[in-house]
C-alpha positions as CSV (number, residue, x, y, z in Angstrom):
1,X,-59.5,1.6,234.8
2,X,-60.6,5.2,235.5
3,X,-64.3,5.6,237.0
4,X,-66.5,8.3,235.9
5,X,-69.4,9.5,237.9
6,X,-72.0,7.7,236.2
7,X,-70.0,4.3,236.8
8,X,-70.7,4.9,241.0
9,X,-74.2,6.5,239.9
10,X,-75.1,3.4,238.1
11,X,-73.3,1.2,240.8
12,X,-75.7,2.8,244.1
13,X,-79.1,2.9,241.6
14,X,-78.3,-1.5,241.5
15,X,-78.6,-1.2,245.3
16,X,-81.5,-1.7,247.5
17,X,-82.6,0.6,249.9
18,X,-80.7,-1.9,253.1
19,X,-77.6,-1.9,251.6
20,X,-77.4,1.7,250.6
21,X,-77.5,2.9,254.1
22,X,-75.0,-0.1,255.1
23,X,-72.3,1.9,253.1
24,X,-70.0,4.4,255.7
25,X,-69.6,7.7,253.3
26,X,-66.4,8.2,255.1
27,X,-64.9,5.8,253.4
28,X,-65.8,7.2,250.0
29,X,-63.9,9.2,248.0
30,X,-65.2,12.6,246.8
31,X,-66.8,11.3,243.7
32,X,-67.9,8.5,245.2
33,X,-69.6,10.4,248.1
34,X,-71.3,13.2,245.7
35,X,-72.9,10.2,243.8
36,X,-73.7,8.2,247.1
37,X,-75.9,11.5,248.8
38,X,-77.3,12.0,245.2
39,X,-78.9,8.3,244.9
40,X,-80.0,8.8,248.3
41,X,-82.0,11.9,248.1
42,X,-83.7,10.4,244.6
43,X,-85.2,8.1,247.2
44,X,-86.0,10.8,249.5
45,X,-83.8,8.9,252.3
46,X,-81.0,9.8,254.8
47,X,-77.8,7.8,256.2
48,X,-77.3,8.3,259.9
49,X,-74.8,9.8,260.5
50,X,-71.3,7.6,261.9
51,X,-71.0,7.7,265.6
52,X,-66.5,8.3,265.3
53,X,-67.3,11.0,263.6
54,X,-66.3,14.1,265.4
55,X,-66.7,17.3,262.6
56,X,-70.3,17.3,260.9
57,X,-69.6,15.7,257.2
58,X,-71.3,19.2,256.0
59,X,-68.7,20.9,257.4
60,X,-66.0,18.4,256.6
61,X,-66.8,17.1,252.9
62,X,-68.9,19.9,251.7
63,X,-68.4,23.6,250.7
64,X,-70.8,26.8,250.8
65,X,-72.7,26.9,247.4
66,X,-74.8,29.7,248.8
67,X,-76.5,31.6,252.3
68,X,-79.9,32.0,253.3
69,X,-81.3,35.0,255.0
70,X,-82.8,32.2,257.6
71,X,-82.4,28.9,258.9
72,X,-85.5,28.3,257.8
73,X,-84.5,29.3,254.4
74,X,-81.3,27.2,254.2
75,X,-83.8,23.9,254.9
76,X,-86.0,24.5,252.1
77,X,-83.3,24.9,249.7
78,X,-81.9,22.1,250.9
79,X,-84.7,20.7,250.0
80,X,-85.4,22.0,246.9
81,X,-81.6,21.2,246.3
82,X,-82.5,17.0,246.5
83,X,-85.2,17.0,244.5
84,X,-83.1,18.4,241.8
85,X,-80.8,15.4,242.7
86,X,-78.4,17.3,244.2
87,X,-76.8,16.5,247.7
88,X,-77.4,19.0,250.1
89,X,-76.6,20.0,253.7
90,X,-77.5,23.0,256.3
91,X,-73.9,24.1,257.1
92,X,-73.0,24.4,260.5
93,X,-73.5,28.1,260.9
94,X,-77.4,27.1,259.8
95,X,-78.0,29.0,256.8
96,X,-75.2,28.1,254.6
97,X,-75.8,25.5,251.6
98,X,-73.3,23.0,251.4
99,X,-72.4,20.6,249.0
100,X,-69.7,18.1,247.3
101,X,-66.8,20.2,246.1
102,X,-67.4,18.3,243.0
103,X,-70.8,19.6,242.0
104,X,-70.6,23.0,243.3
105,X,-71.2,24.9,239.8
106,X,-73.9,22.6,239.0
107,X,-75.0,23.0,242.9
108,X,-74.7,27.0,242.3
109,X,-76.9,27.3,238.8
110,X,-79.5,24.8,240.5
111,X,-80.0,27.0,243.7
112,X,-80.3,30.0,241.4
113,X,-83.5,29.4,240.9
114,X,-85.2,28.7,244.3
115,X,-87.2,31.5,245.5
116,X,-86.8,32.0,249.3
117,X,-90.3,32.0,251.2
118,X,-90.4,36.3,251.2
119,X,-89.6,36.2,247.4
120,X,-91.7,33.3,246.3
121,X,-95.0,35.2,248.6
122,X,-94.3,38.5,246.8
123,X,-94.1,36.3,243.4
124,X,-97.0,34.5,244.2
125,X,-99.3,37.3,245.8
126,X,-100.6,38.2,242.4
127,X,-101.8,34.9,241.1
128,X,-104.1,33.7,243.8
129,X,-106.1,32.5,241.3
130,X,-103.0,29.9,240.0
131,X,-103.6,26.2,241.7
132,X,-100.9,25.1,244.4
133,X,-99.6,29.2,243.9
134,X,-97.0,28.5,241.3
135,X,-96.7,27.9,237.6
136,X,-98.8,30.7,235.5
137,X,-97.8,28.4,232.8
138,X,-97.7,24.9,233.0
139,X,-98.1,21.9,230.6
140,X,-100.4,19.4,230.0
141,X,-99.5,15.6,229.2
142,X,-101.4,12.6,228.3
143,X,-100.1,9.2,229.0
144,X,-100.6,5.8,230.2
145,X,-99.8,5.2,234.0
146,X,-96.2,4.6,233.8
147,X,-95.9,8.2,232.8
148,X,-96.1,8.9,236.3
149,X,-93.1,7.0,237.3
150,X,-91.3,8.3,234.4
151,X,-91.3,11.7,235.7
152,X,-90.5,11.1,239.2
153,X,-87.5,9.4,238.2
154,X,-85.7,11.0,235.3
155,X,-87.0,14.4,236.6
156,X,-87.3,14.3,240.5
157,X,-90.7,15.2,240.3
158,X,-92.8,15.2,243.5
159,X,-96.8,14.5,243.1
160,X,-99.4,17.5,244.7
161,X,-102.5,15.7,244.0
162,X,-104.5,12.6,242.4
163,X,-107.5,12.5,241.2
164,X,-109.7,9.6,239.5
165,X,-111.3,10.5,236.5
166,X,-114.3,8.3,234.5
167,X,-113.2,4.9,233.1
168,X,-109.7,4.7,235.8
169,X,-108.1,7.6,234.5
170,X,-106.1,10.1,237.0
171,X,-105.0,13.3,236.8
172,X,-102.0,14.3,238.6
173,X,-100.1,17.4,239.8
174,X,-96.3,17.4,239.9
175,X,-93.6,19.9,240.9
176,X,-90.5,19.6,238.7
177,X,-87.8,22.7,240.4
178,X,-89.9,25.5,240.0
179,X,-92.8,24.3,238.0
180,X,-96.0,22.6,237.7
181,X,-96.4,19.8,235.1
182,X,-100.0,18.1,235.0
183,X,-100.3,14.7,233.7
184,X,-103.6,12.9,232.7
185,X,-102.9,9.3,232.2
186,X,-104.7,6.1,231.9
187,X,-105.2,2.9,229.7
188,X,-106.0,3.4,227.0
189,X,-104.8,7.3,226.9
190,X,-107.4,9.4,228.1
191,X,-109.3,10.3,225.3
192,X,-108.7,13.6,223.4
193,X,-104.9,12.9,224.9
194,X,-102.1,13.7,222.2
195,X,-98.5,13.4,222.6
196,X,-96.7,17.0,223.8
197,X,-93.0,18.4,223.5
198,X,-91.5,19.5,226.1
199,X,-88.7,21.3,227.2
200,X,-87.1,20.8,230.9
201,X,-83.9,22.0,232.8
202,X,-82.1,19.5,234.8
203,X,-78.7,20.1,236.6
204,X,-77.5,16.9,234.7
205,X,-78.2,16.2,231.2
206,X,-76.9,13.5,230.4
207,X,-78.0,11.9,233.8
208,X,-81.1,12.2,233.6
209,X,-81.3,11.6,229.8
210,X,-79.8,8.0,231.1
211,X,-82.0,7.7,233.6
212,X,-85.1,8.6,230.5
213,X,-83.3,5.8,228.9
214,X,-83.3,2.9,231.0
215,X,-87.3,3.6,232.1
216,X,-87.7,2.5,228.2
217,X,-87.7,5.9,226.1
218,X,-86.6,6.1,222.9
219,X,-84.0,8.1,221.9
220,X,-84.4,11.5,219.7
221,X,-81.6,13.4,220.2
222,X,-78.1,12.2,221.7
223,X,-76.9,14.7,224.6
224,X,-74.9,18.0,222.5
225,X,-73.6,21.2,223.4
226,X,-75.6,23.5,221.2
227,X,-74.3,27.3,219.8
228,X,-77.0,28.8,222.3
229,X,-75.2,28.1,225.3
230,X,-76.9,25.0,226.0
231,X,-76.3,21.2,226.8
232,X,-79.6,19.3,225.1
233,X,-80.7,15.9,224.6
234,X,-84.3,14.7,223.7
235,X,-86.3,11.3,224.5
236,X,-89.6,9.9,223.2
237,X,-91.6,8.3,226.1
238,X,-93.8,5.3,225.7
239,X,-96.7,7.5,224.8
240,X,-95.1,9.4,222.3
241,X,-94.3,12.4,224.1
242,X,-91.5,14.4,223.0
243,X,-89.3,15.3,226.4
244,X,-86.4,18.1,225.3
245,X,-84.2,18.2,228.1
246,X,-81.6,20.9,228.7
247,X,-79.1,22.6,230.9
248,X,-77.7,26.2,230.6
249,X,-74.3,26.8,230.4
250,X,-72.6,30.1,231.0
């Protein structure tokens, strides 16, 4: 029987958090390792590193998907690199991005659009007036509660700020990649709330369309290379929204 990637992705997500870090990713195979360091940063953790081992794994299992101008740099894209669900390391020369061999092109088109700290100032410098400094544009969901979860997990989102609203409701800040999504939720919907499309890049498609899947959306649109260069699925969420979710393809 052949295993895909989604068979070991499926395998780790089953895990709890004990036995994840139990697992020695030395004695993974490529695949298996990619999918292993993915799972972990969704859950924002870290395995210690094994004591035999003599070369640092980023310099042993990974390759360069890109260099920073800065240490300091290369850790923030790192960073923004796992919340985009892809494994990432600080290389040992401390500004090279390294990752599984097996995801560099997805690795390459996700780091393509982080900003380094100089270029996202100079970006940024001209819309003091934009909450949290990013996002001119953002969009505006209503939901009940569970939308909240729903985002963190299918897109890696990572909350700003919470606040309580009258009659339990919240409103809540999230950075998806690059962007700012705001979510009012509550139960029942807030009211005034009606159900939004929207459109979202992910490195994975059909990933994270899985992911949308098993949190109990309903399916719209099956994943499907379109004629614009672009992979696409869409999902329905328990409120109704419409969630079109896409990656690029050169």
């Amino acid at each position: 029987m052949k295993l895909s990637a989604d068979d070991f992705r499926r395998q780790y997500a089953d895990l709890s958090d004990e036995a994840l870090l139990d697992i020695d990713p030395l004695d993974l195979n490529e695949t298996a390792r990619a999918c292993y360091h993915q799972e972990l940063a969704s859950r924002g953790m870290e395995a210690d590193a094994p004591a035999a081992a003599v070369v640092p794994p980023s310099a042993r299992e990974y390759v360069v998907a890109g260099v920073m101008e800065s240490r300091d740099d290369a850790k923030k894209a790192c960073e923004y690199m796992k919340r985009q669900y892809i494994p990432a390391s600080v290389g040992p020369d401390g500004v090279s991005v390294m990752v599984p061999p097996a995801i560099l092109h997805e690795a390459e088109e996700v780091l393509e659009g982080w900003l380094p700290g100089e270029l996202y100032e100079e970006a940024t410098a001209s819309a003091t007036y934009v909450r949290h400094g990013m996002g001119t544009v953002r969009s505006y969901v209503y939901g009940h509660p569970e939308l909240i979860e729903f985002v963190q997990e299918v897109f890696g989102a990572v909350e700003l700020e919470r606040f309580q609203l009258p009659h339990g409701a919240f409103r809540v800040e999230s950075a998806i990649g690059d962007s700012v999504i705001v979510l009012e939720v509550g139960k029942p919907v807030p009211a005034g709330g009606k159900p939004s499309t929207i459109h979202i890049y992910v490195p994975d498609v059909d990933a994270a369309w899985g992911r949308a899947l098993e949190l109990g959306a309903t399916e719209v649109a099956a994943p499907e290379d379109k004629e614009y260069n672009e992979r696409a699925a869409a999902v329905s969420d328990s409120s109704g929204n419409i969630w079109w979710i896409a990656t690029y393809q050169v």
